[in-house]
N, C-alpha and C positions, 0 to 999 in steps of 0.2 A: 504494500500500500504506500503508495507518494504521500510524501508530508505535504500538507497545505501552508503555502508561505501566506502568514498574514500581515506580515510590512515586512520593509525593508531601508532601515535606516542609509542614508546616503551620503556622504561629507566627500568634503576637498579639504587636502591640507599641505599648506606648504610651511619652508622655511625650519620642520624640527620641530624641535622642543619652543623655539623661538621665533614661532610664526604663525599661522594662523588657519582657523579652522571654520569652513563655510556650509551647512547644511544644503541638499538639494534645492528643499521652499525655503531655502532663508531664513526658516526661523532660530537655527544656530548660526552666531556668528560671533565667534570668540578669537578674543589675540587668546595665546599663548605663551608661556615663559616658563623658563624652568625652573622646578620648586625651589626656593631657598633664596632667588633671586629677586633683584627689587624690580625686577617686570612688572608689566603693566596686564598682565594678564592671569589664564588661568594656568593648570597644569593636569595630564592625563590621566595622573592618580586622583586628582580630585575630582574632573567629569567619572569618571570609573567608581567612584566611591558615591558620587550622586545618582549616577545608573544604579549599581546596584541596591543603596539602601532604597531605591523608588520601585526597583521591581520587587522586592523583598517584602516591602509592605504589602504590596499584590497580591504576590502568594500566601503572606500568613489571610489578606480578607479570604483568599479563597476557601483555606481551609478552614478559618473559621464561618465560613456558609455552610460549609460539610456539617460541620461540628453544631450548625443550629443555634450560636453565638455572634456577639455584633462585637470587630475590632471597638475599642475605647476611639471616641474624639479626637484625644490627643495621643492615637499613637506615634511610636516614632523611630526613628533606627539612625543614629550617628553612627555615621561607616569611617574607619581610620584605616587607609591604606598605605602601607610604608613600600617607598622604591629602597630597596635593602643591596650592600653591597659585599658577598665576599670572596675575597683570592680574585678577585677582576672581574668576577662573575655577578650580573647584577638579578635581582628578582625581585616579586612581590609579596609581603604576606597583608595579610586583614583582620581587622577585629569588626563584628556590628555589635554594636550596643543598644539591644533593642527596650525601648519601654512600652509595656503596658498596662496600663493604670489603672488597677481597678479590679483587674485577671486574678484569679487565684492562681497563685504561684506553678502551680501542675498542671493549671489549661494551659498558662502563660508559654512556658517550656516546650506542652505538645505543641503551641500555633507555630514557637519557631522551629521547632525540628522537623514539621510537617510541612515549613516554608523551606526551606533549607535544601530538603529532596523534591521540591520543584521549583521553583523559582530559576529562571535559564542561567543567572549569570554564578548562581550556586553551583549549580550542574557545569558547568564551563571551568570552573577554578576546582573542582572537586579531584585531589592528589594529584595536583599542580601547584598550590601554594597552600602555606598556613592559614589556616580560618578558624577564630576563634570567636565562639558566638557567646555575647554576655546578655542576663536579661538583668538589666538597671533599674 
């Protein structure tokens, strides 16, 4: 059975770490700069760490619709993704810090370990990099 593609994100990007990145419709249009630096822009770990805590959130609503439960208002997931360097070898690892307020400590846990094994960009990093899931 073929997967059904239902988007497909698009960008252009020149210039690096130091340059600039244009979505198909225009509605991204970000400078660039590399972390650390007094650029006027953003950086890869940090759109990657706003992707992922935004699909994350996704997947914990979804299961919590399985589960017959309404995410809280203010849920939330600070994602901290480190560009880690060692022996010349560079990589990525991640923390999300998810909050949900209100959850009983044991839904809380099943919504993210049930967002975790679906959510695409969990599925993508899964023993590829460190992920360390915290509920805050």
């Amino acid at each position: 059975m073929a997967s059904k593609i239902l988007y497909t994100g698009k960008t252009h990007t020149t210039g690096g770490r130091d340059g600039s990145a244009l979505s198909s419709d225009g509605k991204l249009d970000v400078k660039l700069s590399s972390p650390g630096s007094s650029g006027p822009g953003t950086n890869p770990e940090q759109l990657f760490a706003a992707g992922w805590s935004a699909c994350f959130i996704g997947a914990m609503g979804l299961a919590a619709g399985k589960l017959k439960i309404q995410l809280p208002a203010d849920t939330a997931v600070d994602a901290e993704v480190d560009l880690a360097n060692e022996d010349g070898a560079y990589f990525l690892k991640a923390r999300l810090n998810v909050s949900l307020p209100g959850l009983e400590r044991d839904v809380a846990l099943a919504l993210i370990d049930a967002a975790h094994q679906t959510c695409p960009y969990s599925k993508a990093t899964r023993n590829n990099i460190d992920v360390e899931l915290n509920l805050v």
